[in-house]
Predicted model as a PDB file, atoms N, CA, C, CB and O in Angstrom, pLDDT in the B-factor column:
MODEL        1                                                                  
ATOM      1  N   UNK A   1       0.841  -1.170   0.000  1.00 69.00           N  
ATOM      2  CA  UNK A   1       0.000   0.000   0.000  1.00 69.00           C  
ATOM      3  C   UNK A   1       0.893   1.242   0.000  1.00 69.00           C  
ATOM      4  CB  UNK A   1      -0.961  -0.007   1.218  1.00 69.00           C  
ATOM      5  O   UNK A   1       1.758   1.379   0.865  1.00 69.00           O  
ATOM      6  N   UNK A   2       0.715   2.045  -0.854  1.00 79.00           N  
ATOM      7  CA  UNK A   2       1.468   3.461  -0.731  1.00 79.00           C  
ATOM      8  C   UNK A   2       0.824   4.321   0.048  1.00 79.00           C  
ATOM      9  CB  UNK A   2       1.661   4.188  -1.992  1.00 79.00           C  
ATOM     10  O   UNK A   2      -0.305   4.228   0.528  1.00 79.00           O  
ATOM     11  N   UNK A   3       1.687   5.242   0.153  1.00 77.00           N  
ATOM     12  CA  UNK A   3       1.108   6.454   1.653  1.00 77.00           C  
ATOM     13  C   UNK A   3       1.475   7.530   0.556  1.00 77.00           C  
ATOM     14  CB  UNK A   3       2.296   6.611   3.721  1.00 77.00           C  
ATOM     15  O   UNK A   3       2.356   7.335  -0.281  1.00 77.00           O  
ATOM     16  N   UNK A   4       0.735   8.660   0.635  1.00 76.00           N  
ATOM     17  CA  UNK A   4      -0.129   8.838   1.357  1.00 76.00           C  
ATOM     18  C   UNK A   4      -1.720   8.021   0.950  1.00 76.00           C  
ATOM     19  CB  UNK A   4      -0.060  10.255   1.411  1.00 76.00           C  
ATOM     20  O   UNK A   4      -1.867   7.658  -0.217  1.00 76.00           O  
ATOM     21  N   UNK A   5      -2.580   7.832   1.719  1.00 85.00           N  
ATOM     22  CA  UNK A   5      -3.693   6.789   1.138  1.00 85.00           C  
ATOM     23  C   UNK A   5      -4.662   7.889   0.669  1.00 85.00           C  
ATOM     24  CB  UNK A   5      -4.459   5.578   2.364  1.00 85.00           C  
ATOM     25  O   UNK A   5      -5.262   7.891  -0.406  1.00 85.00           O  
ATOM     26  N   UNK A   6      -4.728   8.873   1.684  1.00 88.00           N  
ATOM     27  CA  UNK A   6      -5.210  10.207   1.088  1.00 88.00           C  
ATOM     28  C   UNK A   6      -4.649  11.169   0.571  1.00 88.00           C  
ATOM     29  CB  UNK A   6      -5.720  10.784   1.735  1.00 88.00           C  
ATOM     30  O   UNK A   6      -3.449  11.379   0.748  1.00 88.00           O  
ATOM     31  N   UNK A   7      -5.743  12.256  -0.477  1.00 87.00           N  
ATOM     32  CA  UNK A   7      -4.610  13.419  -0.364  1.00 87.00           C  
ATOM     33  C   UNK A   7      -4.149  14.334   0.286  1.00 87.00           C  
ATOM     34  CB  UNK A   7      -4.596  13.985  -0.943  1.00 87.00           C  
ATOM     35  O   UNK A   7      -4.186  14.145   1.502  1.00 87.00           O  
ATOM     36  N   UNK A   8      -3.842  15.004   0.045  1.00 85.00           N  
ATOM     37  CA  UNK A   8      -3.495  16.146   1.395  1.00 85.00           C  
ATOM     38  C   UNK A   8      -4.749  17.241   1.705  1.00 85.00           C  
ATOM     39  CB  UNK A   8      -1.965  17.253   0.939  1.00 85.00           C  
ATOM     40  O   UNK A   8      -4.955  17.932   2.703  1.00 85.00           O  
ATOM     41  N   UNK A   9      -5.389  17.132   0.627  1.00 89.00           N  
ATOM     42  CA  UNK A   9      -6.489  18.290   0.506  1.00 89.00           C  
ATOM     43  C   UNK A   9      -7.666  17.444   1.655  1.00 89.00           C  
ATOM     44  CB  UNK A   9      -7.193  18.585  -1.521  1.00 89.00           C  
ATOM     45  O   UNK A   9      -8.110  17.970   2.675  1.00 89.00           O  
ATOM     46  N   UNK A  10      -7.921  16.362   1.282  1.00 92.00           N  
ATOM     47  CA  UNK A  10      -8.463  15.306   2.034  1.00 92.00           C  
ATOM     48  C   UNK A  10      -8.448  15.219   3.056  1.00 92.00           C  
ATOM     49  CB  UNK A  10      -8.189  14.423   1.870  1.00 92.00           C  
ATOM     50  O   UNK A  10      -9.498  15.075   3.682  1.00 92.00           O  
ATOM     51  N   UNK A  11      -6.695  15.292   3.935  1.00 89.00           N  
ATOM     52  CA  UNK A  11      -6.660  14.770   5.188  1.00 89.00           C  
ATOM     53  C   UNK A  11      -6.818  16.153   5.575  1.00 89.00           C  
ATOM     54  CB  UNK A  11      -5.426  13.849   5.709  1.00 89.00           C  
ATOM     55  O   UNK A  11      -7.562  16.095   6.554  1.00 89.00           O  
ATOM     56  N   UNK A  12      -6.497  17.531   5.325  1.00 90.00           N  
ATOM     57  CA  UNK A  12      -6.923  18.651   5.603  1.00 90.00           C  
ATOM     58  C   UNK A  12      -8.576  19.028   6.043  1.00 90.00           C  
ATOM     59  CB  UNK A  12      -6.498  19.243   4.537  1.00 90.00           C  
ATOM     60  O   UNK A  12      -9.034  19.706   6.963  1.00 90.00           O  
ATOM     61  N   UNK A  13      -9.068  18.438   5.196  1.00 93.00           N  
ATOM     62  CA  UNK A  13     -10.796  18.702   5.389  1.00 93.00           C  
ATOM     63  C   UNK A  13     -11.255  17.430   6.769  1.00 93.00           C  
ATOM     64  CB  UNK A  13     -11.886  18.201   3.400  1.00 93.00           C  
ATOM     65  O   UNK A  13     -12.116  17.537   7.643  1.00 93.00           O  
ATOM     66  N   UNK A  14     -10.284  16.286   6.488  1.00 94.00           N  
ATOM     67  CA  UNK A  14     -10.773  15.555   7.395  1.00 94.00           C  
ATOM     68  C   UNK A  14     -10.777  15.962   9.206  1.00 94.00           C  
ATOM     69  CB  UNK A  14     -10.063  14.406   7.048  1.00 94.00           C  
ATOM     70  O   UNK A  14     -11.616  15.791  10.090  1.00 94.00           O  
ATOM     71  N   UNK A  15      -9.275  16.619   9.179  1.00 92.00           N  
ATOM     72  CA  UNK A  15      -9.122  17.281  10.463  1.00 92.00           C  
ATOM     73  C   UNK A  15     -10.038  18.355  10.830  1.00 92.00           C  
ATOM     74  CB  UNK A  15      -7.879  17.794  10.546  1.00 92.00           C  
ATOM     75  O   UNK A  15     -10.772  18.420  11.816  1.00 92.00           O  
ATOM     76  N   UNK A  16      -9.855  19.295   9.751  1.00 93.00           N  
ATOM     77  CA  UNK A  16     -10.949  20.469   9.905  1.00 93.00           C  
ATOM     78  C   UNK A  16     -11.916  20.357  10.344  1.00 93.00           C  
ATOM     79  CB  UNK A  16     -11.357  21.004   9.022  1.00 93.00           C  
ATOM     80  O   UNK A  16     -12.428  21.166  11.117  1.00 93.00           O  
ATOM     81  N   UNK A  17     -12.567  18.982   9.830  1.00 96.00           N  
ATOM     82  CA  UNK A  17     -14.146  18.730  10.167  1.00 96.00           C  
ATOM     83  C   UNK A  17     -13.700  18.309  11.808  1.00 96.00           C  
ATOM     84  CB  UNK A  17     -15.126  17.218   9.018  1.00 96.00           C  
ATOM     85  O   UNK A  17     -14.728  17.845  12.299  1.00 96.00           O  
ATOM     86  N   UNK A  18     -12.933  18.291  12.525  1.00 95.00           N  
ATOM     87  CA  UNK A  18     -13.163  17.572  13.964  1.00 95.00           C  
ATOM     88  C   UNK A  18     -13.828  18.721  14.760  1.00 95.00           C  
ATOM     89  CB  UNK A  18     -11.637  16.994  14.783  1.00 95.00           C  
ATOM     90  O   UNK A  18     -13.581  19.880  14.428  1.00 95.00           O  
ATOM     91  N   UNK A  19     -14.787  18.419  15.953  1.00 92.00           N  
ATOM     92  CA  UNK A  19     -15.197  19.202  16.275  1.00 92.00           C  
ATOM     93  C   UNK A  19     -14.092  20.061  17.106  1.00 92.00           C  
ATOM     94  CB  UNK A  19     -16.244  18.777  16.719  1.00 92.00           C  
ATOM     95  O   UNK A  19     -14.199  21.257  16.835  1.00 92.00           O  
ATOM     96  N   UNK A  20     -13.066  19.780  18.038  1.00 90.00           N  
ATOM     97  CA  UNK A  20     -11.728  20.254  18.777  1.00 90.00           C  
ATOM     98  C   UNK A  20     -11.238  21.671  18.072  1.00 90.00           C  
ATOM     99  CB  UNK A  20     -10.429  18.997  18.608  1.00 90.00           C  
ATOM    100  O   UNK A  20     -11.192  22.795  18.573  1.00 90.00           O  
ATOM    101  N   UNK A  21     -10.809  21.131  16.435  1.00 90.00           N  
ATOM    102  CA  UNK A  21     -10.181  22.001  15.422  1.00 90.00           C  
ATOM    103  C   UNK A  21     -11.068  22.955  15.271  1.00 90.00           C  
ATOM    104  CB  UNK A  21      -9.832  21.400  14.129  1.00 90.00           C  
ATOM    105  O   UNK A  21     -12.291  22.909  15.140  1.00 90.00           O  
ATOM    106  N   UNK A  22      -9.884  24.335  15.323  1.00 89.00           N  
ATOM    107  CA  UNK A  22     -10.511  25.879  15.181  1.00 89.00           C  
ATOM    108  C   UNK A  22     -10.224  25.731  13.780  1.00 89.00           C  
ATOM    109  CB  UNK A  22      -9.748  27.373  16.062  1.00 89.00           C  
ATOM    110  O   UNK A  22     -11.107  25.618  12.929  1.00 89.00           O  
ATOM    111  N   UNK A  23      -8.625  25.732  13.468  1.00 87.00           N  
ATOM    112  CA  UNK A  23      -8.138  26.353  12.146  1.00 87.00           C  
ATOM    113  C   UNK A  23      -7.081  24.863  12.015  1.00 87.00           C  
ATOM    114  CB  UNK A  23      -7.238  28.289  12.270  1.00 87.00           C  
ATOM    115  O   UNK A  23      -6.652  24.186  12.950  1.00 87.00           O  
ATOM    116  N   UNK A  24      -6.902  24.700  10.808  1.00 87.00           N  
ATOM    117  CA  UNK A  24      -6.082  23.879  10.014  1.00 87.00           C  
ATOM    118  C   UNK A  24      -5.538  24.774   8.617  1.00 87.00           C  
ATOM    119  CB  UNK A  24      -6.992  22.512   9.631  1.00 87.00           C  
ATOM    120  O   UNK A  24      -6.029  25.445   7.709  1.00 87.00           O  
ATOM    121  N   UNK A  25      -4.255  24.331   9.070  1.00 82.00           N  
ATOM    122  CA  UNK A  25      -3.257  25.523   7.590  1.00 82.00           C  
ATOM    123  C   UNK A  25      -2.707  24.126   7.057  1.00 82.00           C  
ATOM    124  CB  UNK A  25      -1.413  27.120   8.231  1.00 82.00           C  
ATOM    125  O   UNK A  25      -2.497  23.159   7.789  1.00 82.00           O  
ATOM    126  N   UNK A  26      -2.500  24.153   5.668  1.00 77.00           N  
ATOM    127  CA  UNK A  26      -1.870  22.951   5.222  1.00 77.00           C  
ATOM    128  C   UNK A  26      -0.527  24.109   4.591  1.00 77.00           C  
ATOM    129  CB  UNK A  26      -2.981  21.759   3.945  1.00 77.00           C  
ATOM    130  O   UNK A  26      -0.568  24.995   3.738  1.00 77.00           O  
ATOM    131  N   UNK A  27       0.855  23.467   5.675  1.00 71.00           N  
ATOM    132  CA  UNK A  27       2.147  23.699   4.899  1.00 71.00           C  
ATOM    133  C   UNK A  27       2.043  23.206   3.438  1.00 71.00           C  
ATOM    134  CB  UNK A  27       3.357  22.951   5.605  1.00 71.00           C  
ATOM    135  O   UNK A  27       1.320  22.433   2.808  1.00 71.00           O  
ATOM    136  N   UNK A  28       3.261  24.133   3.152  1.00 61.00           N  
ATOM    137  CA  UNK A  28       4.297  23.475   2.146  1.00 61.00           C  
ATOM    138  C   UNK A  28       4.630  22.093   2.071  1.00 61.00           C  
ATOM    139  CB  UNK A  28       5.487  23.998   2.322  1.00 61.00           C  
ATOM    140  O   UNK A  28       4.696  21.482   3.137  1.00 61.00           O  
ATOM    141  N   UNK A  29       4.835  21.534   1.084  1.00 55.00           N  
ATOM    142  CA  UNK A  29       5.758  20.227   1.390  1.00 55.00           C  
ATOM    143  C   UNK A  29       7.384  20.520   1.325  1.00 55.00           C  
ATOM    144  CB  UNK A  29       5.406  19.000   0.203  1.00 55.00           C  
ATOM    145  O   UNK A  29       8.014  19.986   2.238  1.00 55.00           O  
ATOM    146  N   UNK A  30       7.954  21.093   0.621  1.00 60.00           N  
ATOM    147  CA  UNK A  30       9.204  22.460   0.314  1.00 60.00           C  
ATOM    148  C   UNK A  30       9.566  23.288   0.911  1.00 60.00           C  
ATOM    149  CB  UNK A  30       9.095  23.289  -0.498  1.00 60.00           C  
ATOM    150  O   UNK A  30       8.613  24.029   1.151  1.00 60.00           O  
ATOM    151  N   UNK A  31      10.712  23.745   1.459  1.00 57.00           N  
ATOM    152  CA  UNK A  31      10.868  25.192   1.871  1.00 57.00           C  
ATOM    153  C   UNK A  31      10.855  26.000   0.445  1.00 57.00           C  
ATOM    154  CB  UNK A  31      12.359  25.451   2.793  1.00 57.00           C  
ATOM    155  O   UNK A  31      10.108  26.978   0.421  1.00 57.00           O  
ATOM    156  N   UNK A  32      11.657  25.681  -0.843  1.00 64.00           N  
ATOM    157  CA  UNK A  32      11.087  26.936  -1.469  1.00 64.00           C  
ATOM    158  C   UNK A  32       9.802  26.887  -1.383  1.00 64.00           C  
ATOM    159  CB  UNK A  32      11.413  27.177  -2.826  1.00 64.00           C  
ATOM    160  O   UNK A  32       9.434  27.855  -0.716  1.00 64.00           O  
ATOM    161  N   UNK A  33       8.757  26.129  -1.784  1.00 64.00           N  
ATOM    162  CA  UNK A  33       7.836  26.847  -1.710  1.00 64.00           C  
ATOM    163  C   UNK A  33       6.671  27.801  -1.382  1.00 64.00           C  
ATOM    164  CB  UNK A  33       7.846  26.613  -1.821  1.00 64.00           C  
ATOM    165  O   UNK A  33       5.762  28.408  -1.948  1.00 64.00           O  
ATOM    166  N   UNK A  34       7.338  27.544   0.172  1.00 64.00           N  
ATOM    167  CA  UNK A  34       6.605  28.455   0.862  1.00 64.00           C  
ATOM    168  C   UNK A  34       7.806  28.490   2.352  1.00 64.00           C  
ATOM    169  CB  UNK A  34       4.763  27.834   1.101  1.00 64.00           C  
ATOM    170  O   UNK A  34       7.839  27.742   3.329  1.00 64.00           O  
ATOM    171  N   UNK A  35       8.454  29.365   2.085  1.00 69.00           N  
ATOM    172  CA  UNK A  35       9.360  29.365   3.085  1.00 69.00           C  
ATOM    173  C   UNK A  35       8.973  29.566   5.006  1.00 69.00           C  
ATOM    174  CB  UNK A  35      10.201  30.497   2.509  1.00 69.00           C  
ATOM    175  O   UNK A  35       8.383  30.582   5.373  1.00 69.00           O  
ATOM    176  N   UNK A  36       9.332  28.638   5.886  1.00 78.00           N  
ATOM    177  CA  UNK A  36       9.084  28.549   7.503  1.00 78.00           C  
ATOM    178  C   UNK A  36       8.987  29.850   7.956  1.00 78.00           C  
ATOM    179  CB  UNK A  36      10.245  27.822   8.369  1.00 78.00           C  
ATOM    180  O   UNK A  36       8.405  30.080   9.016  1.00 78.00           O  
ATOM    181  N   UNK A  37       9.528  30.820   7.226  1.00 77.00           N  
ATOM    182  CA  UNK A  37       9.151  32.289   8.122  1.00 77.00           C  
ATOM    183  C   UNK A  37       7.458  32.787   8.249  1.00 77.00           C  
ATOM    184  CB  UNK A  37      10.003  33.710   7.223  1.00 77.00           C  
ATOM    185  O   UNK A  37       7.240  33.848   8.834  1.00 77.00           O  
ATOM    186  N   UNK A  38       6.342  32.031   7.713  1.00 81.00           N  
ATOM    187  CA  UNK A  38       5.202  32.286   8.020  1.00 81.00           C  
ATOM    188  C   UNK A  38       4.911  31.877   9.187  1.00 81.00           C  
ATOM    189  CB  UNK A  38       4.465  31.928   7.247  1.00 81.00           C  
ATOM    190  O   UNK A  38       4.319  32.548  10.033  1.00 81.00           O  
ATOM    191  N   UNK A  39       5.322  30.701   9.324  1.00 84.00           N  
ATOM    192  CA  UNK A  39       4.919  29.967  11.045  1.00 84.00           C  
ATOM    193  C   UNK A  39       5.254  31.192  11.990  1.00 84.00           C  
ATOM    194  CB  UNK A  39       6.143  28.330  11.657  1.00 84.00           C  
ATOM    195  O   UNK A  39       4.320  31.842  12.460  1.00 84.00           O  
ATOM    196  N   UNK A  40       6.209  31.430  12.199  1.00 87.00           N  
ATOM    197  CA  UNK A  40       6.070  32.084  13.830  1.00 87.00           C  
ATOM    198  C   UNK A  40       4.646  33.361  13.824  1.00 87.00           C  
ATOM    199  CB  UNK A  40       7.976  33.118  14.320  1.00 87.00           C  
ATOM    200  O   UNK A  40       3.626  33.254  14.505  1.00 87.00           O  
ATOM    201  N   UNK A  41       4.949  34.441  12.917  1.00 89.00           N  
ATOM    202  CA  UNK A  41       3.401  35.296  13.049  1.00 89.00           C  
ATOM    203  C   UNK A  41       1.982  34.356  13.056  1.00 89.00           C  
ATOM    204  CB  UNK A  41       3.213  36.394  11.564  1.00 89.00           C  
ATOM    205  O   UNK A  41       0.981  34.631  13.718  1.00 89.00           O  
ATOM    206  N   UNK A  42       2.129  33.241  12.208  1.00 88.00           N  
ATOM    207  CA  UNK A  42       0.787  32.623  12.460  1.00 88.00           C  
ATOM    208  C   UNK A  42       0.490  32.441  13.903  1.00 88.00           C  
ATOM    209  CB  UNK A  42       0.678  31.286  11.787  1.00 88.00           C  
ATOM    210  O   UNK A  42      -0.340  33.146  14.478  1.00 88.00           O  
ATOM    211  N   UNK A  43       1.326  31.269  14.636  1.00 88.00           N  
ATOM    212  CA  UNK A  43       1.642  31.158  15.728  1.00 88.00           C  
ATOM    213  C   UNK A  43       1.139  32.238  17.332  1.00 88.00           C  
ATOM    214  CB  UNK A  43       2.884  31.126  15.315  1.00 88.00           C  
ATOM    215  O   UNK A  43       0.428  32.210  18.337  1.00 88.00           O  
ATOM    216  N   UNK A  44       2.129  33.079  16.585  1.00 90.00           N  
ATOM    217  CA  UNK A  44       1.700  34.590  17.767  1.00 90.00           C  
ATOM    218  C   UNK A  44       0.593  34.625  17.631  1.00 90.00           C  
ATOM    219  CB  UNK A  44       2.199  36.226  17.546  1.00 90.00           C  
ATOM    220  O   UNK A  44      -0.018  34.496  18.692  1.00 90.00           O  
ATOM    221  N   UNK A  45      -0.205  34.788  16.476  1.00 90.00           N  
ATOM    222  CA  UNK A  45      -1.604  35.026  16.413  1.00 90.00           C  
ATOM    223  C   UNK A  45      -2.575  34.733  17.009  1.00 90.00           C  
ATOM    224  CB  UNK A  45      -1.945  34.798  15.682  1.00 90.00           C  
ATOM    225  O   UNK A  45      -3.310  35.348  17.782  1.00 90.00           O  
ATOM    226  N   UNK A  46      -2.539  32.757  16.226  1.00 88.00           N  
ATOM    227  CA  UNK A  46      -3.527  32.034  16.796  1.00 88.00           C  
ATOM    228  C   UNK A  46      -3.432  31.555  17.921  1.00 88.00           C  
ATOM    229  CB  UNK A  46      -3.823  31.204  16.197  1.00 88.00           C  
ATOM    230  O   UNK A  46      -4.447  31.116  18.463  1.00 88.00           O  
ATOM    231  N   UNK A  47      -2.037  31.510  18.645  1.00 89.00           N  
ATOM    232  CA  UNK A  47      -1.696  30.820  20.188  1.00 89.00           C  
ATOM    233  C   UNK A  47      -2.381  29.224  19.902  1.00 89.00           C  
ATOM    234  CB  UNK A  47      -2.681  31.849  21.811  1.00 89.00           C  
ATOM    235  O   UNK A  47      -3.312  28.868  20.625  1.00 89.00           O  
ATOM    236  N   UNK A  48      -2.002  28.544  19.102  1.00 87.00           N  
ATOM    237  CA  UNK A  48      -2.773  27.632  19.678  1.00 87.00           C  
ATOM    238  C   UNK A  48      -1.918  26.367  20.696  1.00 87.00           C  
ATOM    239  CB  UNK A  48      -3.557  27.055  18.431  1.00 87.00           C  
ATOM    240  O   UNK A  48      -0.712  26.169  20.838  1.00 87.00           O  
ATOM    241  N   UNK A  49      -2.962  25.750  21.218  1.00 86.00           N  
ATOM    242  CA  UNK A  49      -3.060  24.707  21.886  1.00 86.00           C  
ATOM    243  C   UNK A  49      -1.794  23.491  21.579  1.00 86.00           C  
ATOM    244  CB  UNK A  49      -4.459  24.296  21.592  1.00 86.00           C  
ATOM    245  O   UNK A  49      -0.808  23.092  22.200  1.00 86.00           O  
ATOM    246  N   UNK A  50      -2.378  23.208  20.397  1.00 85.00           N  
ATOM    247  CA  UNK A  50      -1.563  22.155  19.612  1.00 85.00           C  
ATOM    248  C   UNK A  50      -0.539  22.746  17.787  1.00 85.00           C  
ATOM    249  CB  UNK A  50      -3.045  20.838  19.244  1.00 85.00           C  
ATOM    250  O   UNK A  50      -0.895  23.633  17.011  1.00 85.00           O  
ATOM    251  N   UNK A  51       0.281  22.142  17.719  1.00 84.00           N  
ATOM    252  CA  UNK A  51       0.565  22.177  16.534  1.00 84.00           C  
ATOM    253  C   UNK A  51       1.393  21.027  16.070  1.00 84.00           C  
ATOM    254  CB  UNK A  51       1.083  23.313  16.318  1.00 84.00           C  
ATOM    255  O   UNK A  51       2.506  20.820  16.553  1.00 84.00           O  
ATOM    256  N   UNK A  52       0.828  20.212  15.067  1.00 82.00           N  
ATOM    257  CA  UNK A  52       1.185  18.950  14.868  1.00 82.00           C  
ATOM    258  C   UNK A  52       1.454  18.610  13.658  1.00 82.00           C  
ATOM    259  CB  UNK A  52       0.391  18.197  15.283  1.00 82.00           C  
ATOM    260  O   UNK A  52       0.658  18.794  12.738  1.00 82.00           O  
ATOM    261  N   UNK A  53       3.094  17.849  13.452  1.00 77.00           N  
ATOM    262  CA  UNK A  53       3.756  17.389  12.572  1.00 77.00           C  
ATOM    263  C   UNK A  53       4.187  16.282  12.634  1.00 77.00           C  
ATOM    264  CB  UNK A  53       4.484  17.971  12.349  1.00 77.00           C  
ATOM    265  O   UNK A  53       4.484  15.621  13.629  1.00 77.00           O  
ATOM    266  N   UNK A  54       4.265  15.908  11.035  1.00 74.00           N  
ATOM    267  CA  UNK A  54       5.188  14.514  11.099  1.00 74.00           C  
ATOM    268  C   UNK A  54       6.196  14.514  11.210  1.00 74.00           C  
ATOM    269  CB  UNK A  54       5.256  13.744  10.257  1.00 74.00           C  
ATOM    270  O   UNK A  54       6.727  15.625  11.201  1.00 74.00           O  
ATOM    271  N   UNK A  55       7.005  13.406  11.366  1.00 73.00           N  
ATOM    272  CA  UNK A  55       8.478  13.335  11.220  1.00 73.00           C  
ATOM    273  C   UNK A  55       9.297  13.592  10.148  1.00 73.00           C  
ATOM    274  CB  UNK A  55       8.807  12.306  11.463  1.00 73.00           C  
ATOM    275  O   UNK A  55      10.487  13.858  10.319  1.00 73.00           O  
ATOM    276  N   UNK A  56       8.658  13.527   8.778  1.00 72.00           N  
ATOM    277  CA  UNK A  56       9.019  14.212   7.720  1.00 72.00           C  
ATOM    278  C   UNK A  56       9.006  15.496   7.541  1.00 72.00           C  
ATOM    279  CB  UNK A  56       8.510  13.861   6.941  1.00 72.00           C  
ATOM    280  O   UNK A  56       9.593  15.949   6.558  1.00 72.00           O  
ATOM    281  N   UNK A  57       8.620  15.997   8.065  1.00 76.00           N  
ATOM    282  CA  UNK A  57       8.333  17.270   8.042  1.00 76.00           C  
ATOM    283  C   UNK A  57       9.502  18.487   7.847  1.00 76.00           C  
ATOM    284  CB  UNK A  57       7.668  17.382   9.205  1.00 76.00           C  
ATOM    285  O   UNK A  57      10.363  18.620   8.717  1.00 76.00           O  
ATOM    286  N   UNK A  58       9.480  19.365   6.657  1.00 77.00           N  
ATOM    287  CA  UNK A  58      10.740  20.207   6.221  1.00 77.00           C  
ATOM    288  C   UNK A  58      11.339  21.139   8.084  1.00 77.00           C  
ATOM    289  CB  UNK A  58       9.980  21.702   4.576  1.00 77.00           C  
ATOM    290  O   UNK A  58      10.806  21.372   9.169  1.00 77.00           O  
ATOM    291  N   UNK A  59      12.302  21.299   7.622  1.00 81.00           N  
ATOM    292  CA  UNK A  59      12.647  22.168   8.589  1.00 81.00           C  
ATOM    293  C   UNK A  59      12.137  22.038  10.190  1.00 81.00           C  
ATOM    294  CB  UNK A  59      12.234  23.340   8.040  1.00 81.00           C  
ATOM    295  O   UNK A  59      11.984  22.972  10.978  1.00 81.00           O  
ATOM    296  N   UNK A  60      11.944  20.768  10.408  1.00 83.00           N  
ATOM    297  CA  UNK A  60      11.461  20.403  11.855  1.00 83.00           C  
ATOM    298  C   UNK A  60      12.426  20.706  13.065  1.00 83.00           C  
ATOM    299  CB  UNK A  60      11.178  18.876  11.902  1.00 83.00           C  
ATOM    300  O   UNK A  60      12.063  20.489  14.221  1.00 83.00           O  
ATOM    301  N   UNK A  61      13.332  21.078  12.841  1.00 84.00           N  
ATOM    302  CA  UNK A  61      14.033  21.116  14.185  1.00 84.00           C  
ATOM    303  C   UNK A  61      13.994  22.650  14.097  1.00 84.00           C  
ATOM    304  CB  UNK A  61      15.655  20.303  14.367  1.00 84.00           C  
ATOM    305  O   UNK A  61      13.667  23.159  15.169  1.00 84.00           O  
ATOM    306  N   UNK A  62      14.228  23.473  13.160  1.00 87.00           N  
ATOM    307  CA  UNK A  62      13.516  25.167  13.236  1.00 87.00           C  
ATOM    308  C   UNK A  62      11.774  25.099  13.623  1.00 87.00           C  
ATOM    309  CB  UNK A  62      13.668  26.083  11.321  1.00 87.00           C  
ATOM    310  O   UNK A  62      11.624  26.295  13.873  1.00 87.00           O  
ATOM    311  N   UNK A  63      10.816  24.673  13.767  1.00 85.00           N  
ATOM    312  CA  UNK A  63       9.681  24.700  13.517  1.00 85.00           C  
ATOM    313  C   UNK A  63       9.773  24.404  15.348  1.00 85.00           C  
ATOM    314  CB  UNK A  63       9.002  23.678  12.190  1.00 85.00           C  
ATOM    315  O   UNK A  63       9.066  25.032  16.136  1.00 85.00           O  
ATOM    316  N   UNK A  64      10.692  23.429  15.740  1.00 84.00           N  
ATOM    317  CA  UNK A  64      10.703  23.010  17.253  1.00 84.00           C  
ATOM    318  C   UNK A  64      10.912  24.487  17.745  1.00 84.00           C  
ATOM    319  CB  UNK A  64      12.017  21.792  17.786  1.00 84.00           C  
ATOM    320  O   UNK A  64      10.214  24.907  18.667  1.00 84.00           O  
ATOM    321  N   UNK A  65      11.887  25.306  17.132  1.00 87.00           N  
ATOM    322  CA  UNK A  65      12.575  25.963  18.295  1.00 87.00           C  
ATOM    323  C   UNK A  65      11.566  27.452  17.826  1.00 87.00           C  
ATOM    324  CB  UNK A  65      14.700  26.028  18.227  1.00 87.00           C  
ATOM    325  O   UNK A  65      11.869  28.544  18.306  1.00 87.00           O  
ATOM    326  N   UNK A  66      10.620  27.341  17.054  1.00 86.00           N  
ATOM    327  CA  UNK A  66       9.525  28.221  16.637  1.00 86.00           C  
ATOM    328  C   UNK A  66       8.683  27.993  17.448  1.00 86.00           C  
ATOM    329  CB  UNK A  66       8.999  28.122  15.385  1.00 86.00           C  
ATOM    330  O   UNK A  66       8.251  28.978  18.046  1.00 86.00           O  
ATOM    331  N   UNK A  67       8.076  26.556  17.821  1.00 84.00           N  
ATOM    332  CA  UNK A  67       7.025  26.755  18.736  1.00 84.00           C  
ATOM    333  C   UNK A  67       7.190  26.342  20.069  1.00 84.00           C  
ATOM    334  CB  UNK A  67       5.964  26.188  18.302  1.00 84.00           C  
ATOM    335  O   UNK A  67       6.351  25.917  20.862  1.00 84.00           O  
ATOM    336  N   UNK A  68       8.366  26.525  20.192  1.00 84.00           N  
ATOM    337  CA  UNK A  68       9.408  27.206  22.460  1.00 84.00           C  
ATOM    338  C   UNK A  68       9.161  28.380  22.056  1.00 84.00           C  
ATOM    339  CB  UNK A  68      11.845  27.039  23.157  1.00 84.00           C  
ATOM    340  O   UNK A  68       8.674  28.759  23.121  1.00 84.00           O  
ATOM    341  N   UNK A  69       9.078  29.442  21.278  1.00 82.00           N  
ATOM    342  CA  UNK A  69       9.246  30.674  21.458  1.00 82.00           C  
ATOM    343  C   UNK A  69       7.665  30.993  21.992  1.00 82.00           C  
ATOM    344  CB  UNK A  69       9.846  31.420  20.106  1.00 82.00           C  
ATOM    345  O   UNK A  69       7.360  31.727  22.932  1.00 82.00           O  
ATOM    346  N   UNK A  70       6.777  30.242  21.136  1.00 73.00           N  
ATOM    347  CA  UNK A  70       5.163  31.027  21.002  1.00 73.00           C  
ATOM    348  C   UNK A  70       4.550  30.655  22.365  1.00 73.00           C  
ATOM    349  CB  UNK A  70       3.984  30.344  19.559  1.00 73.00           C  
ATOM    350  O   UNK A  70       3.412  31.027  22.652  1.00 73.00           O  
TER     351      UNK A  70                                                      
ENDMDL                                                                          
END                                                                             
C-alpha cells in the first residue's frame, strides 16, 4: 500500500471537520515553496493549543525551536 492513502487536501478537510479544530493551515511540502518564516506570526496570532507534525516534516528542528518561542 502506498502512503499517502489520502490526499493532502483530504486529510486537511478531514481534520478540519473535527469538532476540537478551530483552524487547520496545510504547509508546504518544500521550503522553497513556501518558506518557515510564516509559522512564527501565524503562531503569535492564533496561540494555539496544539501544533502537529510529522516526522518528515521540512525544517522540523527550526519549527521546534519556533514553537518554544510562542
Amino acid at each position: 500500500m502506498e502512503r499517502p492513502i489520502f490526499h493532502q487536501d483530504v486529510r486537511l478537510k478531514i481534520i478540519d471537520s473535527l469538532k476540537p479544530v478551530d483552524y487547520t493551515i496545510l504547509d508546504s511540502l518544500s521550503p522553497e515553496d513556501k518558506p518557515i518564516y510564516f509559522l512564527e506570526p501565524v503562531l503569535e496570532r492564533l496561540r494555539p493549543d496544539f501544533y502537529a507534525l510529522g516526522e518528515d516534516s521540512v525544517e522540523l528542528e527550526e519549527r521546534k525551536k519556533i514553537c518554544s518561542k510562542c
